[in-house]
N, C-alpha and C positions, 0 to 999 in steps of 0.2 A: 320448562321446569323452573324451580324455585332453586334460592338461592342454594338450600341445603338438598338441592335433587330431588325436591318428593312431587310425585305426580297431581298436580293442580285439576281437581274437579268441578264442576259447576253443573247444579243440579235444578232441574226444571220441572214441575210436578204440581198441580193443585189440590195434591192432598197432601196436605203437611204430615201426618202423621207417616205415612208412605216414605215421602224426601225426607224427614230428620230422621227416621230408622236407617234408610238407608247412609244419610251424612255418618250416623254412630258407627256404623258397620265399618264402613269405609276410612275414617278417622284413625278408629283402634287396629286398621290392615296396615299403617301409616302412611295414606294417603291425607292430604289436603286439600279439603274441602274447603272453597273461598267462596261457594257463596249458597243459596236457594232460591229458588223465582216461583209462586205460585201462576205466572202465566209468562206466555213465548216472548210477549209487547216488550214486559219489562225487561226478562232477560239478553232481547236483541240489542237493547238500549245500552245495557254495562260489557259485552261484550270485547270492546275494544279496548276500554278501562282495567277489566281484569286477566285477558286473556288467559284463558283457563285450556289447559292441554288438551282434556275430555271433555266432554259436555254429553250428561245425559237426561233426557226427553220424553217425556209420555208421551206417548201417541195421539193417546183420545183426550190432551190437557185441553180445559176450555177458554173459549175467550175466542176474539175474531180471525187469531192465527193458532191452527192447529199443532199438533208437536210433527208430522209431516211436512207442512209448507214452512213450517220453522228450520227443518234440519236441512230442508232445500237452500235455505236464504245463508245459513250458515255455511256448508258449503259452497255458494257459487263465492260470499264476499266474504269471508272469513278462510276459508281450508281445513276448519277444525274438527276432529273427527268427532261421530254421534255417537251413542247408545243409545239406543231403543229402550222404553221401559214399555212395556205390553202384557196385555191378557187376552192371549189369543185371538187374536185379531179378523177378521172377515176377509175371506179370498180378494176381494176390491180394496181394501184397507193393505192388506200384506203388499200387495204391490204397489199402489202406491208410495210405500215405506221403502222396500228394494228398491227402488227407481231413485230413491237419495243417495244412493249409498252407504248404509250406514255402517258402521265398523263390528256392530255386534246386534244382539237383541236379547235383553235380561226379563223373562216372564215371571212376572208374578203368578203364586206364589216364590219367592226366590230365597236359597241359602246365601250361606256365605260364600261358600263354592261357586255359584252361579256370578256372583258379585265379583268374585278374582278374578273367575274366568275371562269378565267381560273385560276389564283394564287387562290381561294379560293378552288376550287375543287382540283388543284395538294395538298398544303397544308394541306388538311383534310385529304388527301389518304399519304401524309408523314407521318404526325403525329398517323396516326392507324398504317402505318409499324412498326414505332418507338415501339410504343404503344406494339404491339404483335411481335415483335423483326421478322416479316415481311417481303418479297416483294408481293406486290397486283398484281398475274403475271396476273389474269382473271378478271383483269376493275373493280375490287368492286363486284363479282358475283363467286358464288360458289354454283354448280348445283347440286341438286339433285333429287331423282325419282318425286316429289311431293313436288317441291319446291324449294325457291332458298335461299341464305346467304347474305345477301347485308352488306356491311361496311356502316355502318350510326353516325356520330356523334360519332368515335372512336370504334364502335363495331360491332361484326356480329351480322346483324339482321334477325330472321327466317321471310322469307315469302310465306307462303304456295300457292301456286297456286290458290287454291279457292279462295281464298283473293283478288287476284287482279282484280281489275275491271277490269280496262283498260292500256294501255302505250301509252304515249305521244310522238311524236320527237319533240325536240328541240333542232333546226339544228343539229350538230353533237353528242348532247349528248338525252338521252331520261330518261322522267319521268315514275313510278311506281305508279298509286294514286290505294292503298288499303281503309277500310273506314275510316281508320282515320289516316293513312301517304302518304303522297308523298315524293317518295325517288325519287334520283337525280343517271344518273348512266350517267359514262364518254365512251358509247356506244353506235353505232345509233342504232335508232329501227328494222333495220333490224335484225341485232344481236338475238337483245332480241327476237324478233319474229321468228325465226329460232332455236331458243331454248323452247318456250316454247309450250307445248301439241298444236300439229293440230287439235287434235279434240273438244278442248275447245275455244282456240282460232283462230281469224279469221281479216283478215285486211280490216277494214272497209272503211278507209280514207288513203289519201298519209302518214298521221301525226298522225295515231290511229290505233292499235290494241284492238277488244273488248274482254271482256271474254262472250260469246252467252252465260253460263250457267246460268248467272246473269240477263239476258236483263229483265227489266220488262215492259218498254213500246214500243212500236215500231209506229213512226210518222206513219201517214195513208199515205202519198207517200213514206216511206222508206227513209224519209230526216235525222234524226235525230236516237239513242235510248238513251233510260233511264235505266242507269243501280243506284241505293241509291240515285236519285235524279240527279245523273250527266248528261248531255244531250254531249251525243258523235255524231259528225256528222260524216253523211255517203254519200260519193260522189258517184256521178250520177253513175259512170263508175261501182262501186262495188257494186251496188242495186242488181241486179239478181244472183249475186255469195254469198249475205248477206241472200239474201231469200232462196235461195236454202239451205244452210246450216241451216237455222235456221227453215226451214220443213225436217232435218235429225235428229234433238235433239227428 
């Protein structure tokens, strides 16, 4: 941080018009921005000179190091957390990306909301490393038979599978609403959904996973369920693959 505590960004991007919107945005949230790089070369280069708290990265910037093998170099010799700037990225691209671990991912089109989020969520995941003397190598999640660990508010939080109703995406990050939390995790839902029990859970929508042990209403066309009062919708395409499952329980 900076003398007067404001969080130090450094921004990396080959389209200027893109990184000085962005620097504006970010400026008038009062953060400071100490620098812009239209390529990874030069950015690698000042690095050490400015160290910047954040540092955020387009993916597809060009030049002979991409914003991937960049956030790789950054993390093994530097420690500094990434953001992602992306536009939807290609299933061989997204992973590659995940494999850095990067603290957040801000997809263009982006608000300003999107912009907070992204320094709020890399910040919260600092300050818990800090916190338990840390690196958060698995996105806030920590798996086990019957249940997961989530970093929440500086701590591991138990959340047992039964627990969870449903999971939300929200665009590259996805929500957890158990009955009385919703936790924020910096992973898409696919992830989560790839991790947790197949036989509990099931993908109802593009943008929802339900837990069927919980379901206690089901709309009379299969539009909607109610799982503590929440109404999860269920698209057309996934009705006869939600029924079928839900005559195997």
């Amino acid at each position: 941080m900076s003398d007067k505590g404001k969080t130090k960004i450094l921004i990396v991007d080959d389209e200027m018009i893109v990184a000085a919107d962005i620097s504006t945005r970010y400026t008038n949230m009062g953060y400071e921005v100490i620098g812009i790089y239209t390529s990874a070369e030069d950015a690698l280069k000042t690095i050490d000179t400015h160290r910047p708290d954040i540092i955020l990265i387009d993916v597809h910037i060009k030049g002979t190091i991409d914003g991937i093998s960049a956030a790789l170099i950054i993390f093994e010799n530097h420690r500094i957390p990434v953001i992602f700037i992306t536009s939807n990225p290609d299933e061989e691209t997204f992973k590659r990306a995940i494999a850095t671990r990067p603290y957040a991912f801000i997809t263009t089109p982006y608000t300003n909301e999107d912009l907070k989020q992204g320094i709020d969520l890399t910040m919260n995941r600092m300050n818990s490393e800090k916190e338990h003397n840390t690196e958060d190598s698995d996105h806030h999640l920590a798996i086990m038979d019957d249940r997961l660990f989530i970093h929440h508010k500086h701590r591991l939080v138990k959340v047992s599978y039964k627990d969870i109703l449903y999971v939300e995406a929200n665009r590259n990050y996805c929500t957890i609403q158990t009955p009385e939390v919703k936790y924020l995790l910096t992973i898409p839902l696919g992830t989560v959904e790839s991790i947790l029990p197949r036989n509990q859970f099931v993908r109802v929508h593009r943008s929802y996973v339900a837990n069927l042990f919980l379901v206690e209403e089901i709309s009379e066309l299969v539009e909607e369920l109610t799982i503590k009062n929440f109404k999860i919708p269920v698209s057309r395409r996934m009705r006869e693959h939600v029924i079928k499952r839900i005559n195997m329980i």
